[in-house]
C-alpha positions in Angstrom: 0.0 0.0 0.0 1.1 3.2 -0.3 1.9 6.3 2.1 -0.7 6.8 4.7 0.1 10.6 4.0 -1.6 13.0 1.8 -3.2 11.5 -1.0 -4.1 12.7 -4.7 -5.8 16.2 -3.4 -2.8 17.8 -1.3 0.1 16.0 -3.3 -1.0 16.3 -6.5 -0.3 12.6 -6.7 -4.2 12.0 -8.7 -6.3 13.2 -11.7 -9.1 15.2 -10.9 -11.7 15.5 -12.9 -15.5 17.2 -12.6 -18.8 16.6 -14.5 -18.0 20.6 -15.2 -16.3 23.5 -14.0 -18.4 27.1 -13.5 -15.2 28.9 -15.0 -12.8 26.1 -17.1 -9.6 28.7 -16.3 -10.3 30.0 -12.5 -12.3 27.4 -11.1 -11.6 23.7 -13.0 -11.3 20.8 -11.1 -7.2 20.8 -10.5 -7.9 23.8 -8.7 -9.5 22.0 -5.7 -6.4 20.8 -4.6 -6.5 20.9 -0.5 -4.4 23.7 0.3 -3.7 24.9 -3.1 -3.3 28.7 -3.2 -4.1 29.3 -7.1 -1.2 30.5 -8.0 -0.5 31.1 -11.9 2.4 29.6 -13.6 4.6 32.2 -13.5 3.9 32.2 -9.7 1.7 35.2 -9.2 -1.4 34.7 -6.8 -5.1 34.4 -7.9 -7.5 36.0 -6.2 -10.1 33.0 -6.9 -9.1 28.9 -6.2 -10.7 26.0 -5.3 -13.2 24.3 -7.8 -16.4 25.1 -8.7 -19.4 23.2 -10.1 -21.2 24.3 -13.2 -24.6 25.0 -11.6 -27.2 21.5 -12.1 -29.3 22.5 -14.6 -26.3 23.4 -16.7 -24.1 20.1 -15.5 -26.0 17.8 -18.2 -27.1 15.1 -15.2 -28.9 14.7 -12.5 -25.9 14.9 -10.0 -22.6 17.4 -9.8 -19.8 15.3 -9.3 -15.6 15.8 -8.5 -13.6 12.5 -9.1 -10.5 11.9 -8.1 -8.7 9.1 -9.6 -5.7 7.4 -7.6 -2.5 6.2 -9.5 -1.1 3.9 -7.2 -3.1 1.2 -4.4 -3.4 3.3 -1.2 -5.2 3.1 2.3 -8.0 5.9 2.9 -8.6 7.1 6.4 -10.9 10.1 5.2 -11.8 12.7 2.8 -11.5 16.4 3.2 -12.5 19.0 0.2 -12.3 22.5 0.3 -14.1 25.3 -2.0 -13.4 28.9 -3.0 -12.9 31.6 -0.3 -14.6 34.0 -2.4 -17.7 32.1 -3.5 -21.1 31.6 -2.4 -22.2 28.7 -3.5 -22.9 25.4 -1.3 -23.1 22.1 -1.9 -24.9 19.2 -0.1 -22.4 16.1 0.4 -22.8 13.1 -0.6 -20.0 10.4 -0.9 -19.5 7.4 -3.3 -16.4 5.1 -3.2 -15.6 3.0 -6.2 -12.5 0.9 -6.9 -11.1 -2.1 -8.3 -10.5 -5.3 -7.1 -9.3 -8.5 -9.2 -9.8 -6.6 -12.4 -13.8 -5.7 -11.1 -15.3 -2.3 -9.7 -16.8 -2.1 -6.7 -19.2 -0.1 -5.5 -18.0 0.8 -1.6 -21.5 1.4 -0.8 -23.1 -0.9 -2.2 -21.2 -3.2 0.2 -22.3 -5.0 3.4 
């Protein structure tokens, strides 16, 4: 298994990706790294970080959704997001844990 300590958010270590982003530039999913600043490239602060949904009726589903996707077999003792300091927007939570095991997905929840 692989380092109890900070997984694909913080580290960078995994792919995020969203059903959609309000703003693809200032808000996409990469920016919802825990603890991620939003600095530019050329390493200048931006006022705005964090990630933020498209709003539902303009998501194309029936549910908003941030994945991240793990490179390497780890153990997860929680999950922590964080959102934009300068937004308003909320979200309810709702979790869902999928992964493989002997070449099948799982669904965690679906689990006894």
């Amino acid at each position: 298994l692989g380092s109890l300590s900070r997984l694909g958010l913080q580290a960078n270590k995994g792919d995020l990706t969203a059903s959609g982003s309000y703003d693809d530039k200032l808000y996409k999913p990469d920016m919802g790294r825990l603890h991620h600043l939003g600095n530019t490239p050329d390493g200048r602060y931006m006022q705005y970080s964090g990630w933020l949904s498209k709003p539902l009726n303009n998501a194309g589903g029936d549910f908003i959704w941030l994945q991240v996707a793990l490179k390497e077999t780890v153990l997860v003792h929680g999950i922590a997001i964080t959102g934009s300091g300068n937004s308003a927007h909320y979200a309810a939570l709702q979790y869902f844990i999928d992964y493989v095991y002997n070449s099948k997905r799982v669904n965690y929840n679906e689990q006894e």
